[in-house]
Legacy VTK file of the C-alpha trace (Angstrom):
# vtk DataFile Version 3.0
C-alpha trace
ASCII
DATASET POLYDATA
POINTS 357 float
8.684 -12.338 25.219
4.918 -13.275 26.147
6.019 -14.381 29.510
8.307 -11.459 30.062
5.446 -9.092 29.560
3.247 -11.128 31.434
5.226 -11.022 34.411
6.025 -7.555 34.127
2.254 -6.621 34.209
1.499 -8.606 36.908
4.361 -8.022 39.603
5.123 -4.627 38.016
1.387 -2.975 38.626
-0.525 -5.184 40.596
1.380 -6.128 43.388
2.661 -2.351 44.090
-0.855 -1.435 43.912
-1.867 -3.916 46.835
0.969 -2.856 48.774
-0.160 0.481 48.849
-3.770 -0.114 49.385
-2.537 -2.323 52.612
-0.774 0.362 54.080
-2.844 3.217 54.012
-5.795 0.846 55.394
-3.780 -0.373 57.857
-2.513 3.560 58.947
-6.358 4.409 58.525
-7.525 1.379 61.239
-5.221 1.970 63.826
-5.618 5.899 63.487
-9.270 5.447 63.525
-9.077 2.820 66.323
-6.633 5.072 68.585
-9.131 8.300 68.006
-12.481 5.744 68.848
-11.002 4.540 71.944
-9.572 7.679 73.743
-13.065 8.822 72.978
-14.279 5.893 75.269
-11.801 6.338 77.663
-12.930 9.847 78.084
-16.287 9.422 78.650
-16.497 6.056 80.838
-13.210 7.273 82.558
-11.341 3.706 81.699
-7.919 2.815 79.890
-8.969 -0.160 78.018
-5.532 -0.505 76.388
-5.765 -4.311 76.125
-9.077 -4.276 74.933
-7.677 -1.598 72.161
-4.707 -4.375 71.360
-6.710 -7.156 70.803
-8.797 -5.340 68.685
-5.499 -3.673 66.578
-4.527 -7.565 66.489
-8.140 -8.954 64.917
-8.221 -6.004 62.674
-4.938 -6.730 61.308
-4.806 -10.435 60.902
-8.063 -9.962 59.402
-6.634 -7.514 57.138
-3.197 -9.314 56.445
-5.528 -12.555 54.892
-7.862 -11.025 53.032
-4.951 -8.666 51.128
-3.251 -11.921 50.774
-6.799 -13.777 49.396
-7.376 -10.647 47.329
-4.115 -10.255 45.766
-4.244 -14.071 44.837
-7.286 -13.979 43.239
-6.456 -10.629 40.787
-3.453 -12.224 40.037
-4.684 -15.611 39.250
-7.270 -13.651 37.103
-5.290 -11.088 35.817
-2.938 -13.612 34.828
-5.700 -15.360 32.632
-6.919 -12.577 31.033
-3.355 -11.516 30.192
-2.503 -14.826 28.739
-5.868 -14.698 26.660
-4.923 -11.353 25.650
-0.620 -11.829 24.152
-2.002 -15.445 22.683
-2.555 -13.334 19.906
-0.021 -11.627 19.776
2.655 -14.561 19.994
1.211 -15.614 16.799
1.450 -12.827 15.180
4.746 -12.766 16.081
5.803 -16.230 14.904
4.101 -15.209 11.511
6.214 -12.327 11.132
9.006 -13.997 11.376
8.016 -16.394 8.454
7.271 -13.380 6.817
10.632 -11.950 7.171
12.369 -15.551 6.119
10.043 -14.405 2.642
6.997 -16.893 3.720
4.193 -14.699 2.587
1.780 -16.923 2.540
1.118 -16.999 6.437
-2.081 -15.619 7.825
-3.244 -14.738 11.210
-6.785 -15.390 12.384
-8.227 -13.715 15.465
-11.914 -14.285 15.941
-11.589 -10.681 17.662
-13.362 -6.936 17.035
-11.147 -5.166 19.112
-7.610 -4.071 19.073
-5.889 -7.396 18.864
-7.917 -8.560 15.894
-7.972 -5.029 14.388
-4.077 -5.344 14.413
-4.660 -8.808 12.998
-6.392 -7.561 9.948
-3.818 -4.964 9.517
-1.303 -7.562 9.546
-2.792 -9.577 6.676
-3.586 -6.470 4.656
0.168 -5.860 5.092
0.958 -9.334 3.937
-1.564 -9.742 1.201
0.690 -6.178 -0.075
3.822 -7.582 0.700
2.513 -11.224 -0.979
1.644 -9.294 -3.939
4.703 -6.685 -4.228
7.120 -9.824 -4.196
4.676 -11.916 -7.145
4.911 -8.275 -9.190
8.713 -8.354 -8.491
9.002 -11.889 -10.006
7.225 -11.248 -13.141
9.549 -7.615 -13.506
12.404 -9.811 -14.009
10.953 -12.046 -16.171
9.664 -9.418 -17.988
13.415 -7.590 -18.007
14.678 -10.507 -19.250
12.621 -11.857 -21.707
12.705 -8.036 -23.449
16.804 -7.728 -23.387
16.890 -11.942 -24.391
15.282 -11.104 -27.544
16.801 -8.033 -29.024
20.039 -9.502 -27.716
19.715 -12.649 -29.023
19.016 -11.465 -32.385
21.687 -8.837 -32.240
24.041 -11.953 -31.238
22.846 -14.084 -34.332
22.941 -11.583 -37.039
26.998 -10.356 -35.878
28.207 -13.587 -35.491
26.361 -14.783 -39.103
28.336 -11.324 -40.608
31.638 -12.668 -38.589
31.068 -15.869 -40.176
30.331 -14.103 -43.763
27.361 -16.042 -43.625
24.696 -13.177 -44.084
25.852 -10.713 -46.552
26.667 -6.858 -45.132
24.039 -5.609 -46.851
21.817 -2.040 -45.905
18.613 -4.733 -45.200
21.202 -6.000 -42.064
22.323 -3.317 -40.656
19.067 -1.340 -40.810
17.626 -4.932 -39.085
20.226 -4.560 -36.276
19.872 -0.860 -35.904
15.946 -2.032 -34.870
17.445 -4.248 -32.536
19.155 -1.423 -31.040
16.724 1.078 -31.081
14.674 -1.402 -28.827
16.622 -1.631 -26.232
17.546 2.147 -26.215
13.552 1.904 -25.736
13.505 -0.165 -23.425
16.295 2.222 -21.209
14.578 5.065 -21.811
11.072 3.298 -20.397
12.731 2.807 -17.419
14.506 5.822 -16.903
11.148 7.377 -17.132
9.724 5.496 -14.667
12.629 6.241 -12.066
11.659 10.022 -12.674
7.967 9.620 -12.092
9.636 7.659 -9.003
10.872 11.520 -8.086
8.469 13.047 -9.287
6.485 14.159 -5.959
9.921 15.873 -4.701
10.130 18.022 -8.413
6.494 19.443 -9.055
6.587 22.917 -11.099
2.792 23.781 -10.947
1.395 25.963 -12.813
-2.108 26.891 -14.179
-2.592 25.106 -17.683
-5.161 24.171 -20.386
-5.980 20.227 -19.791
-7.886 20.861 -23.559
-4.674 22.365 -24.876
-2.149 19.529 -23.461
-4.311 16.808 -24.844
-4.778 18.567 -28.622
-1.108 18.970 -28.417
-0.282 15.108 -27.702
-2.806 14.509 -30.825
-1.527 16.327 -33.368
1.432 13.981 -32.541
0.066 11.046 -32.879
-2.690 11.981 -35.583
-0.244 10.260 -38.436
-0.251 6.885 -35.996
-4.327 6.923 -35.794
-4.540 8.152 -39.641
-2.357 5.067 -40.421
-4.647 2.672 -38.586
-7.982 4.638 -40.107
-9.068 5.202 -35.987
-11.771 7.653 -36.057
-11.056 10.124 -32.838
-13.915 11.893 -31.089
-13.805 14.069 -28.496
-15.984 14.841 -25.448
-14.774 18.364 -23.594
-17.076 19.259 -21.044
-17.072 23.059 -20.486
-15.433 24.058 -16.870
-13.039 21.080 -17.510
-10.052 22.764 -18.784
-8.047 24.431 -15.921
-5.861 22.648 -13.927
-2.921 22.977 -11.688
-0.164 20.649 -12.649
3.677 20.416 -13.832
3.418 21.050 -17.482
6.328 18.218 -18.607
4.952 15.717 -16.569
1.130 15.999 -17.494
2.323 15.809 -21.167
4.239 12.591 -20.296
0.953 11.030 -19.011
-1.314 12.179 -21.595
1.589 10.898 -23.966
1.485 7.338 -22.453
-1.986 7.460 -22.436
-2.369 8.254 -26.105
0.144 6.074 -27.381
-1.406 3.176 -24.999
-4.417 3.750 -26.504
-3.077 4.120 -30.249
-1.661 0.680 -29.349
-4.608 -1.331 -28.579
-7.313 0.167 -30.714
-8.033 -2.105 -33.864
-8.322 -0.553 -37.335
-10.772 1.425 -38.183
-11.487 1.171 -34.698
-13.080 4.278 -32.262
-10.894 6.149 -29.726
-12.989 8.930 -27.321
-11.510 11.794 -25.248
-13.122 13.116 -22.523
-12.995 15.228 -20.048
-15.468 15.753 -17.464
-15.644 18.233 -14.081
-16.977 17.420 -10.759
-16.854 19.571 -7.574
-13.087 18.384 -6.435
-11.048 17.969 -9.849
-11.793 17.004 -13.415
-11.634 13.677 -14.985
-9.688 12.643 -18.050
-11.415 9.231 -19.699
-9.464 7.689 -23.085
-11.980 5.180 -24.254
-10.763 2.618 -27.114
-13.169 -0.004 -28.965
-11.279 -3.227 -29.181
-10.713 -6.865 -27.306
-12.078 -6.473 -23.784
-9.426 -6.885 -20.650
-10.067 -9.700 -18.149
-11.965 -8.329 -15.050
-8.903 -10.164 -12.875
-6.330 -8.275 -14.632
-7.639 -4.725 -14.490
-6.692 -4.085 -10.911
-2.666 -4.850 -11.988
-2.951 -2.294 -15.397
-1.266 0.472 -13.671
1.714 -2.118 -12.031
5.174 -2.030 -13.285
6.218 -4.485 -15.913
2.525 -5.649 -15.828
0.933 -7.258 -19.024
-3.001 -9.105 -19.647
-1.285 -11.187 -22.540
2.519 -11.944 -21.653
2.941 -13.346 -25.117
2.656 -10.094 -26.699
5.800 -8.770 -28.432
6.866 -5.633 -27.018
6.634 -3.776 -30.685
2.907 -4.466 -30.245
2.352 -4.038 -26.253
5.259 -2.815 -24.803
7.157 -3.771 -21.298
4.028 -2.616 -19.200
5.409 0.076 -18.395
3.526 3.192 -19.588
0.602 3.094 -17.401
2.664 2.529 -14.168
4.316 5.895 -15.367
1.115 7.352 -15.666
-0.155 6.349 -12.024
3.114 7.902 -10.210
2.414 10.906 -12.071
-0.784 11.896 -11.881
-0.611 10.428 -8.009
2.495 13.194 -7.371
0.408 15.103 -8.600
-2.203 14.801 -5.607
-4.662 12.462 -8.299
-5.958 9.330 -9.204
-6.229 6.677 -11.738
-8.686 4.049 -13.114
-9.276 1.384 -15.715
-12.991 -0.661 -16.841
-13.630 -3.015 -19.896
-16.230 -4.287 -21.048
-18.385 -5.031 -24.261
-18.576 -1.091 -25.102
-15.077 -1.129 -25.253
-11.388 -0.191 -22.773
-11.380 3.069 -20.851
-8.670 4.187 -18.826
-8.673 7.491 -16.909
-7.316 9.682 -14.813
-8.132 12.382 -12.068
-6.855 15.733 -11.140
-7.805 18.027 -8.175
-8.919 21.568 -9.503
-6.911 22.988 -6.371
-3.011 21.718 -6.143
LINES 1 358
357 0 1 2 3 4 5 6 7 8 9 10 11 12 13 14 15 16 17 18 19 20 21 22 23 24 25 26 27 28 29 30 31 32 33 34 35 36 37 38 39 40 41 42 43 44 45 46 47 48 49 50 51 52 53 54 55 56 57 58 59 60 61 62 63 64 65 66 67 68 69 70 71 72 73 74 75 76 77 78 79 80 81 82 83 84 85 86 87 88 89 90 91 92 93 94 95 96 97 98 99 100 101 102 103 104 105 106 107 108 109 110 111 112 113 114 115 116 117 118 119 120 121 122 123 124 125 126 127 128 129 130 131 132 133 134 135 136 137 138 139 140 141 142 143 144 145 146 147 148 149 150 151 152 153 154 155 156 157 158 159 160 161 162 163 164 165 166 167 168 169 170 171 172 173 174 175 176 177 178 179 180 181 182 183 184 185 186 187 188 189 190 191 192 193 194 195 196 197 198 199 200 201 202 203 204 205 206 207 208 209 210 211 212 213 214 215 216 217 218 219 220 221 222 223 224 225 226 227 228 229 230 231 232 233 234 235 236 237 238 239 240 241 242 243 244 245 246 247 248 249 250 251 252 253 254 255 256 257 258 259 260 261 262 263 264 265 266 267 268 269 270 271 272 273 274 275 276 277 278 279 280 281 282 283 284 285 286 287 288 289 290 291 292 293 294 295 296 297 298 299 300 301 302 303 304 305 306 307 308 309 310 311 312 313 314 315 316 317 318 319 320 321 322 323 324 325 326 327 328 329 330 331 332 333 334 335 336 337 338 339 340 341 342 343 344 345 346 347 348 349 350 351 352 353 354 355 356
């Protein structure tokens, strides 16, 4: 491909371009040359016509060679400079097709400011994406599996020990296995909500609503959960920070996730803060919980599907890591953004909405 391109620069542009240049000098000499010598001829009453050949000959020999000399040169020159140029580019291309084989580990380096190294960087940023997409993927299907393995496997054990008549049928049984159900019906619905945040750009029904009165509603849910774990709530409502424009289902179903996320984590008798705070573009939505702090290297992956910080966790105590990555397709449908620090003062995890949809 390089040396297609290469060639087609170089006999496609250049060498039409000298031809042209030769024949309108050429046409300009002898029509010069003609109109110079009649003038003599006129006033020294001669017909130097041989004179006027010889000089047509010079002109164009002279002419002929240095076209020739100058066309050699831009193409030896051109040709370098071309080569210099699709070097680059040749490797980028032999790197993309590792990367297509599923070889993202390939990088391209271009010591190079310009366009060629520009598209260089984009190409790595595109891999280090593509690197990390397909790392995600992996751990979503060990994830998958290991949360239908369990309830499964326990589901398998407990029917074939009734088959066997070697657990009793008793209510204690079937109420276990009805558990064992109910978590994968979970674990169905999880990702059936998750397809519809998917959507959920395409199926926005905006309307003005009460951030304050969304978020006290998703409480008084959950207030037997905190009561049970003796979390003390506190909120933080900035005035101005109440109206936004949003689809009313799906700002509940973040606000939900957010609230049962951080019902979840908080310790008992642990702190859980809800705030809400305006600044000229949008308002900002901040649930702050006191407990274990997150690794800084696993914050930037809280909002990814199927992600977890501690893959050993059951999924009746953290869940399939799925709640947050609902929460970051919705709120970014709905024009927004999302956000996650921990630290000593505790977890906070928020999330941004423009005042104007």
């Amino acid at each position: 491909m390089r040396q297609r391109l290469l060639w087609k620069l170089l006999v496609g542009h250049i060498v039409p371009v000298f031809a042209v240049i030769y024949l309108l000098v050429w046409r300009a000499i002898d029509r010069q040359a003609s109109d110079y010598y009649t003038v003599l001829a006129g006033r020294f009453r001669v017909a130097p016509i041989n004179e006027h050949r010889q000089f047509l000959e010079v002109i164009h020999r002279d002419l002929f060679w240095g076209t020739l000399t100058a066309l050699a040169l831009t193409l030896f020159l051109t040709y370098m400079l071309t080569h210099w140029v699709l070097r680059p580019l040749s490797r980028i291309t032999a790197i993309t097709r590792k990367v297509a084989d599923g070889n993202y580990s390939e990088r391209v380096n271009v010591a190079s400011r310009y366009e060629v190294g520009q598209l260089a960087d984009a190409f790595n940023h595109m891999a280090d994406n593509l690197e990390k997409i397909e790392r995600l993927r992996k751990n979503m299907v060990a994830d998958i599996s290991h949360e239908l393995r369990t309830p499964l496997t326990n589901l398998r054990g407990y029917l074939e020990g009734l088959s066997d008549s070697v657990i009793p049928p008793s209510p204690e049984t079937f109420r276990m296995l009805e558990q064992e159900v109910l978590r994968l019906v979970n674990l169905v619905e999880d990702l059936q909500q998750l397809a519809r945040a998917d959507a959920a750009r395409a199926f926005l029904d905006r309307q003005e609503l009460s951030l304050h009165e969304l978020l006290e509603q998703i409480m008084n849910l959950y207030r037997p959960n905190f009561l049970e774990k003796e979390i003390n709530v506190q909120w933080r409502l900035e005035p101005g920070s109440e109206m936004v424009s949003a689809d009313r289902d799906k700002l509940l179903q973040a606000i939900r996730n957010l609230t049962d996320n951080a019902w979840k984590y908080t310790p008992r008798g642990g702190t859980v803060t809800i705030s809400t705070l305006r600044n000229a573009d949008g308002i900002k939505t901040v649930f702050a919980n006191s407990g274990a702090v997150i690794a800084k290297q696993d914050i930037p992956y809280l909002f990814e599907r199927f992600f977890r910080a501690d893959r050993s966790r059951s999924r009746d105590a953290g869940g399939a890591g799925i709640g947050l990555a609902i929460v970051k397709e919705l709120v970014e449908a709905h024009g927004g953004t999302v956000g996650a620090e921990s630290d000593a003062d505790g977890t906070r995890v928020w999330f941004w909405l423009p005042t104007e949809g």
